[in-house]
Backbone bond lengths (Angstrom), bond angles and torsions (degrees), N, CA, C in turn:
res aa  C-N    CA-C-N  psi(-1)  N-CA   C-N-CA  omega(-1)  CA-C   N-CA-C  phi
1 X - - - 1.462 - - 1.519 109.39 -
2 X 1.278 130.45 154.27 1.347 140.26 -175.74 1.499 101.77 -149.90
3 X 1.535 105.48 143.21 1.645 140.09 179.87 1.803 96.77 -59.18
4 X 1.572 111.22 111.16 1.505 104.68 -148.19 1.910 83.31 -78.22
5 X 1.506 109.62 -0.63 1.899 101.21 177.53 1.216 128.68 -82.19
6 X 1.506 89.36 -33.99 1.818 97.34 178.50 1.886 119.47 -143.75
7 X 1.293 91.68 34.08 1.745 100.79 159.83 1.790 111.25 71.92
8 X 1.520 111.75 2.45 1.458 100.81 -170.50 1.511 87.66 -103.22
9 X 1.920 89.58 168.35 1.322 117.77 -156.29 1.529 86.37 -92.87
10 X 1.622 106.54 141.72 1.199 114.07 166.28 1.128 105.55 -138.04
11 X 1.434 135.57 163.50 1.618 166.95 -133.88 1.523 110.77 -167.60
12 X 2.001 92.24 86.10 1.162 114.10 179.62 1.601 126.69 -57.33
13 X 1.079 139.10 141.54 1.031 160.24 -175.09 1.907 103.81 -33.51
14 X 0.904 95.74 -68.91 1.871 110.72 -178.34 1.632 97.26 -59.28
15 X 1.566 118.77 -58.73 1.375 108.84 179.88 1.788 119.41 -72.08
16 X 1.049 119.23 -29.73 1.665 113.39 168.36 1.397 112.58 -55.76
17 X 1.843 112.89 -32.89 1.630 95.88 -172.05 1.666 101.13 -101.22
18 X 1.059 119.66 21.44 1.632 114.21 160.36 0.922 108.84 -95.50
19 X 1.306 139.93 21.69 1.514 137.19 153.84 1.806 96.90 -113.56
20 X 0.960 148.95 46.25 1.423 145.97 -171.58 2.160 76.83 -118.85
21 X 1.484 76.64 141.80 1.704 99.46 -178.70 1.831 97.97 -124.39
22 X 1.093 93.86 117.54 1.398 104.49 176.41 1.604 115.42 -113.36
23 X 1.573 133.25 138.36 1.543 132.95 160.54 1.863 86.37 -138.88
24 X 1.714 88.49 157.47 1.618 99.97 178.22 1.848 124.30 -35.98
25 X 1.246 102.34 134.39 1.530 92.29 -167.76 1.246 127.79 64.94
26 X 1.565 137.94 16.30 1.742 140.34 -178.13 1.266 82.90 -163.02
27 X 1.720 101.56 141.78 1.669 124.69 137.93 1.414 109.24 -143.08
28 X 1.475 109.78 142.47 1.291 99.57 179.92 1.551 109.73 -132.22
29 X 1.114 125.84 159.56 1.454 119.71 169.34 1.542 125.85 -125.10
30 X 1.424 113.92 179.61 1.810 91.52 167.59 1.411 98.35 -130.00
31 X 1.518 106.51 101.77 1.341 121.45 149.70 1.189 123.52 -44.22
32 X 1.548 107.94 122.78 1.643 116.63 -166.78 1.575 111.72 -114.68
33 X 1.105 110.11 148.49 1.998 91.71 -174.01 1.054 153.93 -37.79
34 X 1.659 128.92 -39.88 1.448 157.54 103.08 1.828 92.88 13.86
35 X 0.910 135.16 -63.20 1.589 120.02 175.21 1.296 128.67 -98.09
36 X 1.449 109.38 48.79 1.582 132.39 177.42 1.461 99.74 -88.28
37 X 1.082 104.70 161.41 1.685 124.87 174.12 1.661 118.75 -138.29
38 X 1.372 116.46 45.93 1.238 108.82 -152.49 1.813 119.68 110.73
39 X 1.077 101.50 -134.81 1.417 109.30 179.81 1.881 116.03 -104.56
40 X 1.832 100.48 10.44 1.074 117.35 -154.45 1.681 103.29 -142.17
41 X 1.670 99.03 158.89 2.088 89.79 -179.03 1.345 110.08 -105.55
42 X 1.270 84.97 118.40 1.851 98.96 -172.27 1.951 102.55 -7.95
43 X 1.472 104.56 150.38 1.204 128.15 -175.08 1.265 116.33 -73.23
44 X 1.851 112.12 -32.88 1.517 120.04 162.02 1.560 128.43 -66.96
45 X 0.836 102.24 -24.52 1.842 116.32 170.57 0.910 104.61 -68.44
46 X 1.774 129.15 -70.99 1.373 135.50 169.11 1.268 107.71 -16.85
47 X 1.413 114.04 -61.20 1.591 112.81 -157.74 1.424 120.99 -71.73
48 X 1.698 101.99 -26.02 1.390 122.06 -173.87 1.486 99.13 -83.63
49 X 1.481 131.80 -16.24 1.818 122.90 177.84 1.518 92.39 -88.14
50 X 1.237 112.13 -35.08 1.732 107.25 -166.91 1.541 124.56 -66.07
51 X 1.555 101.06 -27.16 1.428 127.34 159.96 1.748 120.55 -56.90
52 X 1.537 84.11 -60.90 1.901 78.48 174.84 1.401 115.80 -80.06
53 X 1.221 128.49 2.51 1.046 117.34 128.13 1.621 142.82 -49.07
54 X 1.250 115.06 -51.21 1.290 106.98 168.68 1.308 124.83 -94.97
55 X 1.654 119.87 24.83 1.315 127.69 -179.35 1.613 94.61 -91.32
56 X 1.580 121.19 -35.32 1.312 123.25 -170.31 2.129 105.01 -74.37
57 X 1.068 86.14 9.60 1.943 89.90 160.58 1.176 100.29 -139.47
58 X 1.275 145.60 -47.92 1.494 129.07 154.58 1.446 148.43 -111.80
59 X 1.179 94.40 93.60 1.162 110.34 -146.92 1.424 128.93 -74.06
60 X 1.244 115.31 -30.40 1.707 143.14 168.20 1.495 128.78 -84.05
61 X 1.227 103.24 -32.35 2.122 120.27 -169.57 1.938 74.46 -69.89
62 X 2.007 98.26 136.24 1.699 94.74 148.53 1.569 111.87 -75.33
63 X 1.295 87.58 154.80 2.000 101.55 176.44 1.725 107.90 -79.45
64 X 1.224 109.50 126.94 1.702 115.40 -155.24 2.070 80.31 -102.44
65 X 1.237 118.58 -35.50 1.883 110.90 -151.45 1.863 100.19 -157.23
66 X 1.165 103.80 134.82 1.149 110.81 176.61 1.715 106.51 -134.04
67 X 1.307 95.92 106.77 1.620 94.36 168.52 1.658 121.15 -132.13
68 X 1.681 109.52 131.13 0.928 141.67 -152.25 1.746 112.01 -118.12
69 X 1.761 106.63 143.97 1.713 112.87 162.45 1.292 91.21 -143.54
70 X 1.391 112.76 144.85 1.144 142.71 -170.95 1.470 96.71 -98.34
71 X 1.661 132.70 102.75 1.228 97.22 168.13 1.788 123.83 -132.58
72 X 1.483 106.44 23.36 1.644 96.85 151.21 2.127 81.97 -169.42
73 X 1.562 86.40 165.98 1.930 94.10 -174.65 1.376 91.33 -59.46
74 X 1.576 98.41 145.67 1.612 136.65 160.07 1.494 95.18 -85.89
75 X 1.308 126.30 121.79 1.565 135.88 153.85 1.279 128.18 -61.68
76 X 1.041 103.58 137.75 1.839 106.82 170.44 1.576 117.83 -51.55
77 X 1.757 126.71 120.87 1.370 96.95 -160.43 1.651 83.74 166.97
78 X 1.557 90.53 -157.79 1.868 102.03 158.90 1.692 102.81 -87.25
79 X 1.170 117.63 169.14 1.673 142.94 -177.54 1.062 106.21 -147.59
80 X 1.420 114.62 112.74 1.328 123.65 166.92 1.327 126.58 -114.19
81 X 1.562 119.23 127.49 1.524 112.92 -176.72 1.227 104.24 -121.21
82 X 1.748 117.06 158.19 1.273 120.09 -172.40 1.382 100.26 -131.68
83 X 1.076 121.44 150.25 1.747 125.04 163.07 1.369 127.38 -138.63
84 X 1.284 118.45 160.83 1.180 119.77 177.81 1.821 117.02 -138.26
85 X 0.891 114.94 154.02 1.988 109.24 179.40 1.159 78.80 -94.40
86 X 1.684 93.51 139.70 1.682 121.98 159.78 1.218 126.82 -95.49
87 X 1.458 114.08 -39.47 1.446 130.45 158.03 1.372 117.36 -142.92
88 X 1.711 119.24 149.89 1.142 110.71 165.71 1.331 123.44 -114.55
89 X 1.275 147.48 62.06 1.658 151.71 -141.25 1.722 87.55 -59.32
90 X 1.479 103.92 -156.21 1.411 142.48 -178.81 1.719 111.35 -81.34
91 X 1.312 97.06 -48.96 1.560 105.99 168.91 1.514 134.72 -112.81
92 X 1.573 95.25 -22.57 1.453 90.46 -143.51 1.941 83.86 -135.39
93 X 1.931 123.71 116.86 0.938 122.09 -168.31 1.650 114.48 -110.41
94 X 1.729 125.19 102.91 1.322 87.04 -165.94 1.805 109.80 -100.09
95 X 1.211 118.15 -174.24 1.630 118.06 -156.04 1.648 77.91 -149.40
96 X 1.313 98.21 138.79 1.928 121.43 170.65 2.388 86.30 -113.16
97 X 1.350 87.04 144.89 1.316 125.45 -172.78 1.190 101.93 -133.61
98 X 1.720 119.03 135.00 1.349 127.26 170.80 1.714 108.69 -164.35
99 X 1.753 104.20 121.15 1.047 104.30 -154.15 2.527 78.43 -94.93
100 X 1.365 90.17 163.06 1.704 84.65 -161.39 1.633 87.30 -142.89
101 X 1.506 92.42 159.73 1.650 107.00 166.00 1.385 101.69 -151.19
102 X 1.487 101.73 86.35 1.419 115.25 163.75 1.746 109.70 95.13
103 X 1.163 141.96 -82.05 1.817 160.44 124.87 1.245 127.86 -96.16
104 X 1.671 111.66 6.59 1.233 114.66 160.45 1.536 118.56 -105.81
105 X 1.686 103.32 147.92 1.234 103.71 172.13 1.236 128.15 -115.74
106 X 1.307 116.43 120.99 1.685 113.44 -172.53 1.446 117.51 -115.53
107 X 1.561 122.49 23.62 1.402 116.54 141.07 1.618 94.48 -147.31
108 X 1.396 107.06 175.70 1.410 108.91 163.16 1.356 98.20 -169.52
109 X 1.611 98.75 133.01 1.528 109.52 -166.65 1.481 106.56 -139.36
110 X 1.664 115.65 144.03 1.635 110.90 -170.18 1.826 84.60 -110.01
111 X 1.563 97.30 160.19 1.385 90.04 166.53 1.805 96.74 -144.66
112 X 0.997 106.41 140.92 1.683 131.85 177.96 1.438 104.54 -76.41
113 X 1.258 130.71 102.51 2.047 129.38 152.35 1.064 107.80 -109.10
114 X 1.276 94.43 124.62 1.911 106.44 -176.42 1.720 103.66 -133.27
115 X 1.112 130.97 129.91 1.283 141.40 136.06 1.002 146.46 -23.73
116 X 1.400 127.45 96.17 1.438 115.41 -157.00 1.751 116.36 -49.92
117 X 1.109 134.23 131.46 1.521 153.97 151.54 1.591 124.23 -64.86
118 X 1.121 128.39 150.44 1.085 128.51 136.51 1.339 112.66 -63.62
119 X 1.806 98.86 158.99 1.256 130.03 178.46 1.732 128.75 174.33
120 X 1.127 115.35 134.69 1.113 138.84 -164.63 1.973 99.01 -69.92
121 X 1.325 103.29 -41.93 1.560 121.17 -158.56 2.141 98.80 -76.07
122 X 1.103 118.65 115.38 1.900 94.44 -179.47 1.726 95.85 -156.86
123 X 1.378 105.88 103.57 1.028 124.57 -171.20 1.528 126.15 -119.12
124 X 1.391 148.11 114.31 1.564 135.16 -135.78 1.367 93.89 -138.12
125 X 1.283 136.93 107.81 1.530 131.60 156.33 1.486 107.62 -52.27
126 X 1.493 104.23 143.48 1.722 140.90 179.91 1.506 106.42 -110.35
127 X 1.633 87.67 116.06 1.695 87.67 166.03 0.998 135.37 -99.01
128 X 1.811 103.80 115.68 1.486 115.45 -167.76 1.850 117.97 -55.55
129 X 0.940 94.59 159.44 1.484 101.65 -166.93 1.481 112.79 -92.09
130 X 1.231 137.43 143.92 1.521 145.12 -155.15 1.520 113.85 -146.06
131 X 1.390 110.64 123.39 1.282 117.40 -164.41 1.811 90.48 -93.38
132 X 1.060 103.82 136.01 1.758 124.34 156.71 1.454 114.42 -151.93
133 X 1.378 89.66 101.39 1.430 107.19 179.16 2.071 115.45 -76.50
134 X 1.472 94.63 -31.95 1.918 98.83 169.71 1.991 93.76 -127.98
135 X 1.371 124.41 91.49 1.368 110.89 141.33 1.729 127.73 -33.55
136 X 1.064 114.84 134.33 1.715 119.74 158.88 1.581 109.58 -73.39
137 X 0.975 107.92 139.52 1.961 105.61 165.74 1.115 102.93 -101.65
138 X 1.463 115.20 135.39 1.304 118.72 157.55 1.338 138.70 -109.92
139 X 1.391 90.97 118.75 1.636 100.62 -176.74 1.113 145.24 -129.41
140 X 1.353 107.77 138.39 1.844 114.23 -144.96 1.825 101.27 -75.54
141 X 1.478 85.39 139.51 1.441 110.51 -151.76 1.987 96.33 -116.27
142 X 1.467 123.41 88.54 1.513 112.12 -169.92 1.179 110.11 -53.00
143 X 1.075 118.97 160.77 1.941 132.69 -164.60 1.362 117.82 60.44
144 X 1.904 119.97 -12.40 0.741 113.29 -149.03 1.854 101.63 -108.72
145 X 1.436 89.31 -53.51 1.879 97.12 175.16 1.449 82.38 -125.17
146 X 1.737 91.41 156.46 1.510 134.26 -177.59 1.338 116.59 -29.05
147 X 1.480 129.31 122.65 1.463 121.19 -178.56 1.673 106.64 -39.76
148 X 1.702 102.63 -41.36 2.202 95.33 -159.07 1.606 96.58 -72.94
149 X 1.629 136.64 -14.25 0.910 105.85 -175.86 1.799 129.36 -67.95
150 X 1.458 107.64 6.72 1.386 118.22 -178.43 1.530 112.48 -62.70
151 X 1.125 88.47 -15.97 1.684 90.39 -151.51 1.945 101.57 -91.11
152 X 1.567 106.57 -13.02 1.491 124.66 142.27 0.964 136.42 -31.53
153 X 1.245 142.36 130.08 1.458 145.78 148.84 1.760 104.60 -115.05
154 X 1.517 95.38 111.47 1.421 105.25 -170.89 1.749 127.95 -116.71
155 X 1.238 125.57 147.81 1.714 116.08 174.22 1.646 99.47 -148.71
156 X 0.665 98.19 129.26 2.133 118.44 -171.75 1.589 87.33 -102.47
157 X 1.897 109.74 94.99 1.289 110.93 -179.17 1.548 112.08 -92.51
158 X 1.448 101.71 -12.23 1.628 107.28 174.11 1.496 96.33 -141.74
159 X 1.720 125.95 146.62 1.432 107.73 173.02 1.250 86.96 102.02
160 X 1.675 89.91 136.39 1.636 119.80 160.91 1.647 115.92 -70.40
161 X 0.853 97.06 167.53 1.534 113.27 -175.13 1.653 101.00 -93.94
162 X 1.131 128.31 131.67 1.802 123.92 153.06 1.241 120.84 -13.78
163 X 1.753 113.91 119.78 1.713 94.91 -176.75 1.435 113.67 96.88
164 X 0.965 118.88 -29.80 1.611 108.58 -147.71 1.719 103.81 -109.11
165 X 1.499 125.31 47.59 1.114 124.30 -144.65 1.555 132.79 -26.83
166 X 1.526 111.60 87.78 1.387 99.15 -167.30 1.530 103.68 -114.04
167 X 1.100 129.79 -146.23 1.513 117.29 -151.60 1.477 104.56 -157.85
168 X 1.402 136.78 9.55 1.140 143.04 -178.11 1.269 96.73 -95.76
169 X 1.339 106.01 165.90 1.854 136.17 -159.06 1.672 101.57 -124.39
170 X 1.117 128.95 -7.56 1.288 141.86 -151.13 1.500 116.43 -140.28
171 X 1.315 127.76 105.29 1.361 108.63 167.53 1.144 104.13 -136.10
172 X 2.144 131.92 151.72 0.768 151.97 -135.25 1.777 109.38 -141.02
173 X 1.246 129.69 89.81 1.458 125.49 -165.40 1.043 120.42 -95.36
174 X 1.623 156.99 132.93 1.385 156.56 123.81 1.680 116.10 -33.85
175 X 0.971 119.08 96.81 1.838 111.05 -161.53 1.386 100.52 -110.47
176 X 1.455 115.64 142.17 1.399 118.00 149.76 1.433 126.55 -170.65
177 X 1.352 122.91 134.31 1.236 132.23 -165.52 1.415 132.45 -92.92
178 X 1.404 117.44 139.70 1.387 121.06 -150.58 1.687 94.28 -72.11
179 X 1.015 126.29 36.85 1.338 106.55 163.40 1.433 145.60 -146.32
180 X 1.368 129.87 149.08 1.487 120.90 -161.28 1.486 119.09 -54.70
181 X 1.193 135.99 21.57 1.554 130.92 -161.74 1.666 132.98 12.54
182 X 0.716 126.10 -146.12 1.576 137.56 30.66 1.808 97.23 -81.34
183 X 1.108 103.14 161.38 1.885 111.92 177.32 1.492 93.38 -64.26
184 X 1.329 104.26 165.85 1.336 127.60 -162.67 1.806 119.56 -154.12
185 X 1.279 132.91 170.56 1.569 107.87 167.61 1.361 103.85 -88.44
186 X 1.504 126.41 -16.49 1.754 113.59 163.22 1.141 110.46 -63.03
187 X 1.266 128.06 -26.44 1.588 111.32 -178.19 1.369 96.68 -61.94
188 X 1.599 120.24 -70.23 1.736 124.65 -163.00 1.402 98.53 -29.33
189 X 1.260 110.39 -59.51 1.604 134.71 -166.72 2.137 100.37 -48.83
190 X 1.141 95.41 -31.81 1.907 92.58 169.47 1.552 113.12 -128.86
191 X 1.274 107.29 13.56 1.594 110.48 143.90 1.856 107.63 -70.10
192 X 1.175 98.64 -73.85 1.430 118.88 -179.91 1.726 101.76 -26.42
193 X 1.377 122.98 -86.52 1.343 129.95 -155.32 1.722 103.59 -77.78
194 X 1.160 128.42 3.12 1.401 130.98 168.21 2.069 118.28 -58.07
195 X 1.629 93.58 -29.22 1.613 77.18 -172.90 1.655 122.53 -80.78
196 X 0.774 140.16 152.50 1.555 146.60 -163.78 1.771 98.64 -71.16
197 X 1.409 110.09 151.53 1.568 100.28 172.61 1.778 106.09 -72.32
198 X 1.224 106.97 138.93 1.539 128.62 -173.72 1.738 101.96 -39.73
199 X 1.682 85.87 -41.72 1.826 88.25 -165.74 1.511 115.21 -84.59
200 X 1.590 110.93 6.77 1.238 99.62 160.32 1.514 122.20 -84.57
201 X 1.282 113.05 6.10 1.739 122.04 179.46 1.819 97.43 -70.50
202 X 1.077 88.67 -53.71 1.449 107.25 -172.85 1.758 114.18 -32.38
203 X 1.181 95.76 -34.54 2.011 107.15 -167.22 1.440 87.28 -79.22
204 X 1.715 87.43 177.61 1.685 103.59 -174.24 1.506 75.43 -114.31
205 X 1.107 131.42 -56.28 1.383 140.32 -148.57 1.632 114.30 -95.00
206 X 1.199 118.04 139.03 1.927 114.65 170.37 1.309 98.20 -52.61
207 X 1.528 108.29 139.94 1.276 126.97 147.14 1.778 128.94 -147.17
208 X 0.829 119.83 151.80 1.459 98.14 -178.22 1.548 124.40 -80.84
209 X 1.356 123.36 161.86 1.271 134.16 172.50 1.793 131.83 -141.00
210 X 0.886 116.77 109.31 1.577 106.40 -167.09 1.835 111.48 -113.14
211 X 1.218 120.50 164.23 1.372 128.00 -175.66 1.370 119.94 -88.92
212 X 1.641 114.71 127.81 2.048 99.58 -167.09 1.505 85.13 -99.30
213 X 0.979 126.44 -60.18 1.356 140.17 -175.19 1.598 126.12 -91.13
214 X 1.296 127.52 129.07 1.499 128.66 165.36 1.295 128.33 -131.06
215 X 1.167 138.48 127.65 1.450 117.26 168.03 1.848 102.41 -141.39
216 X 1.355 103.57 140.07 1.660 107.50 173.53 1.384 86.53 -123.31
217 X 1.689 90.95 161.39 1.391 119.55 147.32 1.397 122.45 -136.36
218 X 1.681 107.90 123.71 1.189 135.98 157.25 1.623 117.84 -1.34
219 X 1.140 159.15 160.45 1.397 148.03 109.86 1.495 139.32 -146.21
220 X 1.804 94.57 38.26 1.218 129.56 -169.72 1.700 98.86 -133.31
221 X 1.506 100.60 119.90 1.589 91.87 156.90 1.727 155.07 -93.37
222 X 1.365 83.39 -6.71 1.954 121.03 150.31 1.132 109.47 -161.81
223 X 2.033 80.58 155.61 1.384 91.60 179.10 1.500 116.57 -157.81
224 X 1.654 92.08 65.03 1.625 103.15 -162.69 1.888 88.36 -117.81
225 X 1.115 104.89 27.22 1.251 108.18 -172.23 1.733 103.64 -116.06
226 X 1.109 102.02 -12.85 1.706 119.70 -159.15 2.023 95.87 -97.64
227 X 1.408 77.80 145.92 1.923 94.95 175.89 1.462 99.29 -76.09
228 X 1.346 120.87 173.07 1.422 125.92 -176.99 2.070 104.50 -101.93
229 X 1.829 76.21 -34.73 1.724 87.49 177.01 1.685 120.38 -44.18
230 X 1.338 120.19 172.70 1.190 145.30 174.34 1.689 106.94 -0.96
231 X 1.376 113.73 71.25 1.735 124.12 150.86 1.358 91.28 -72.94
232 X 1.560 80.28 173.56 1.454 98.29 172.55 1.494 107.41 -142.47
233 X 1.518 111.41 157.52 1.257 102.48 -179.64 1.616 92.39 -144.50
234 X 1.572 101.51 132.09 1.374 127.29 177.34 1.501 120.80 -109.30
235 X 1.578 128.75 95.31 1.240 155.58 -134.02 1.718 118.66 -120.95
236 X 1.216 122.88 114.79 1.398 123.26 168.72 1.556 154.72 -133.75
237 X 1.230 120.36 95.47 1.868 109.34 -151.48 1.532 89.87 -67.69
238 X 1.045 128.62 107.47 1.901 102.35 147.50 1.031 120.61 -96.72
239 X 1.867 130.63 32.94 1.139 124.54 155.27 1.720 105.68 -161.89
240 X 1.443 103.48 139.15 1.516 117.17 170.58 1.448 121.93 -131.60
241 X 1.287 127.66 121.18 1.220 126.09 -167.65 1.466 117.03 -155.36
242 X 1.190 117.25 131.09 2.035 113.63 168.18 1.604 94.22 63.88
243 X 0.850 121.59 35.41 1.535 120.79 175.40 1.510 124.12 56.65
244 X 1.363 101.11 39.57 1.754 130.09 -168.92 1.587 104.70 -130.07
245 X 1.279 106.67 140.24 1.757 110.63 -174.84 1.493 113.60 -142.55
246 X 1.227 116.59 125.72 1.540 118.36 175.99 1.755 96.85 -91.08
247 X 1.558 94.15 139.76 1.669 82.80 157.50 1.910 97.24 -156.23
248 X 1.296 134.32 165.59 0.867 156.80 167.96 1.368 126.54 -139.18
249 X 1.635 118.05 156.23 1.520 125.41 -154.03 1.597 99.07 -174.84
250 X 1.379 86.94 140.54 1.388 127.62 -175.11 1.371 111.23 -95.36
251 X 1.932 134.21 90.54 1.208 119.10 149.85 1.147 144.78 -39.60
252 X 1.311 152.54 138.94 1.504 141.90 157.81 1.810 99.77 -159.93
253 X 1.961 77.52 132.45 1.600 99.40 -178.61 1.297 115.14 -82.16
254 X 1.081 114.19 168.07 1.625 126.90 -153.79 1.375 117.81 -66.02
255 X 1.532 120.74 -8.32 1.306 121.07 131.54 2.123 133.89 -74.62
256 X 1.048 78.08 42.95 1.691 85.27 -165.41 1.958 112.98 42.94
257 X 1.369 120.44 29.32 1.261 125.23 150.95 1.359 128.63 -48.48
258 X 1.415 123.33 138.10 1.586 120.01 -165.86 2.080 78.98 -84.34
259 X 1.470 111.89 148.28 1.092 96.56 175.71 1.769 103.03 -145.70
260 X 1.707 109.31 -14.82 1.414 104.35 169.38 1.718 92.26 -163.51
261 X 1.866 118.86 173.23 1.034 116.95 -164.24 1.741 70.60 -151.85
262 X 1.941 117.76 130.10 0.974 124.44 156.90 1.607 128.47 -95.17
263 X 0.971 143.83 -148.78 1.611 142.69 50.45 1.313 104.64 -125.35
264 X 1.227 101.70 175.87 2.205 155.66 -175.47 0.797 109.98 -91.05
265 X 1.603 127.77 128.44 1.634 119.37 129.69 1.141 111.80 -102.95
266 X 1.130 129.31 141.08 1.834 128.12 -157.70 1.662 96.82 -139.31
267 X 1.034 88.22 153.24 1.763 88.99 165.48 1.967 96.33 -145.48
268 X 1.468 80.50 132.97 2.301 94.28 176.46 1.680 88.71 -119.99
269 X 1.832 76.31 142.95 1.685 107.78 -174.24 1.331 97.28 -76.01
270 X 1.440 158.19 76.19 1.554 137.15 -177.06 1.628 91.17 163.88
């Protein structure tokens, strides 16, 4: 497959992880350039090897919470993650994830599988509706944004674009990914971490920005049934400070389905 803008070869999502080698507790993959983020492999990949990692001990429970720290770049290369169960209750099983290079660790992520329950309590977010009368297109610019964002098909229906100093707190995306599926929770998992931090709209100028903190939660129990086309993702900083950024976002699948609920702590160099 190739970037239908500028002729380079890319290594779709579904075909990069059919080479992922999994045994109990390890999966590893070989991250190829095209899903860089910087000097680092995108944060959604990460999350999606760190996962099948702990799918190879639990393999059936849906994943209710995924929380994540980023804590030095993953290289272009092999990726290896390891896991272990921390506890296993009655319902709810959690699994530690740690993607490693050698005795170092440069992510570590817990993930929550819980069993569906009864309950009296059943409550479903509605996705409000958003006028964009002119979408922005976004388009990947080399040197400029992240090699993996190629693999995007993007429209900024509310919200500045990166760079473009604008002044909103809020941005609103048309998302969709270059690839044949079927959907997956790694996809959600790089639906989710695909949007740019808010406060890089804000700059006039490139600068970089990376993620210290992440955590989603799940609220779909498949989703191999789902198009890859036009999600949406509904996004919000309500705070920037000391060169630190909160932001949070609202999944929904291409039937306007609630399908995950994030936030970020980010920190931008500028």
């Amino acid at each position: 497959m190739h970037n239908p803008d500028t002729g380079a070869a890319l290594t779709p999502w579904t075909i990069l992880f059919s080479g992922l080698r999994t045994q109990p507790g390890e999966a590893s993959l070989q991250a190829t350039p095209d899903w860089l983020q910087g000097r680092t492999v995108f944060g959604g990949l990460q999350a999606a090897v760190a996962l099948r990692a702990m799918r190879t001990l639990v393999p059936d429970v849906p994943l209710r919470t995924l929380q994540g720290t980023f804590l030095a770049p993953v290289p272009e290369g092999t990726m290896t993650a390891t896991a272990r169960v921390l506890r296993t209750g009655k319902s709810a099983t959690h699994v530690e994830a740690r993607i490693v290079d050698g005795e170092t660790t440069l992510a570590l992520l817990v993930g929550v599988f819980g069993a569906p329950r009864a309950s009296t309590v059943s409550v479903t977010p509605r996705q409000p509706a958003v006028e964009s009368p002119k979408p922005l297109e976004f388009g990947y610019i080399p040197g400029v944004m992240p090699a993996f964002t190629q693999h995007f098909k993007v429209r900024f229906l509310r919200g500045g674009l990166p760079y473009s100093g604008a002044t909103q707190t809020d941005t609103v995306l048309d998302l969709s990914l270059r690839d044949s599926g079927p959907a997956t929770e790694g996809h959600v998992l790089a639906m989710a971490d695909f949007i740019p931090p808010i406060a890089l709209s804000h700059l006039k100028t490139p600068a970089p920005g990376s993620t210290l903190t992440w955590m989603i939660e799940l609220l779909a129990g498949r989703y191999d049934g789902l198009s890859l086309e036009h999600w949406r993702v509904d996004a919000h900083m309500p705070v920037a400070q000391d060169g630190y950024t909160s932001q949070s976002l609202m999944v929904w699948g291409p039937g306007g389905e609630p399908i995950a609920m994030s936030r970020q702590s980010m920190v931008v160099f500028a």
